[in-house]
N, C-alpha and C positions, 0 to 999 in steps of 0.2 A: 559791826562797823565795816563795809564794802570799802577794800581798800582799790587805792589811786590806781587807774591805767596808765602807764607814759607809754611814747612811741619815738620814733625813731625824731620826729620833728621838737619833742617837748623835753626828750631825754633831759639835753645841758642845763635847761633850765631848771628842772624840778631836780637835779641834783645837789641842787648847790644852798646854801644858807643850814648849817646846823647839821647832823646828824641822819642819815639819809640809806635806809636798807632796802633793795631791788631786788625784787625776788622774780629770777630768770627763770619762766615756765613754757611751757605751752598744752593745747587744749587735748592731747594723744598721750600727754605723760603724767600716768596712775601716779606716781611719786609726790608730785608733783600738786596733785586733788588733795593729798592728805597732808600738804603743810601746810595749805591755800585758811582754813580755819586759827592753825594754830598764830599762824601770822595774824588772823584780823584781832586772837585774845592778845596776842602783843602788843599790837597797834593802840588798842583800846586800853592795854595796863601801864603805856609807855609813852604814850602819846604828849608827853611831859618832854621829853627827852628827844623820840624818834618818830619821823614819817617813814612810815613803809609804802613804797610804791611796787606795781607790777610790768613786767614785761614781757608780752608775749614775744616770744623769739624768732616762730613762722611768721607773723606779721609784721617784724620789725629786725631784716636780717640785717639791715647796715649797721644798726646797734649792736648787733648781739657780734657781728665777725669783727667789729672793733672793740670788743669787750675782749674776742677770743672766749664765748660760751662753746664748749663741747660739749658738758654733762650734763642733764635735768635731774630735778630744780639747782640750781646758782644762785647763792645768797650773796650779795657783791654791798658793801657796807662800805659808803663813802663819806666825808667828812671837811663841808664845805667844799666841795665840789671836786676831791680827789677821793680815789678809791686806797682803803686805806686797810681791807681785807676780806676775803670771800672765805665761804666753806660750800659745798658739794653735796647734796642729798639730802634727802627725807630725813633729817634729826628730829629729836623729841625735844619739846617744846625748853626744856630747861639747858640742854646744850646749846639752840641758838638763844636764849637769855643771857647765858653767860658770856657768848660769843661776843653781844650786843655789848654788853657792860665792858668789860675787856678795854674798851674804846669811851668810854665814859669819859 
């Protein structure tokens, strides 16, 4: 399952109603390639609960310096349209599950 693009114009909205994980990447960070997968099995095991969308960073810098991204990947997990926890880097697939739950 190809998950959601947002951009700098669609960001507000597609954050808000339910449970909502943004995974802050872009197209030069290896890291970044390799959670891009494990996100779409989430999407697709979770998709009860959470939409996951994407944000490329290079192409959407007003987002990303109002987010305050400095690291790749940025997992920003918001909740009805406030952010309510992020985590930092390439984790394996069951630390950001539990991440995600946490917030349940």
């Amino acid at each position: 399952m190809a998950l959601t693009e947002i951009n700098d114009s669609t960001f507000s909205s597609e954050i808000n109603g339910g449970m909502v994980l943004v995974d802050c990447w872009a197209e030069w960070c290896g890291p970044c390639r390799m959670v891009s997968p494990v996100l779409e099995e989430l999407s697709s095991e979770m998709n009860d609960i959470l939409k996951i969308k994407k944000l490329n960073v290079d192409d959407n810098q007003d987002t990303a310096q109002k987010l305050n991204i400095q690291s790749l990947p940025t997992l920003l997990l918001f909740k009805d349209g406030q952010l309510v926890d992020k985590i930092i880097g390439a984790l394996p697939k069951a630390q950001i599950k539990s991440f995600i739950e946490r917030h349940k």
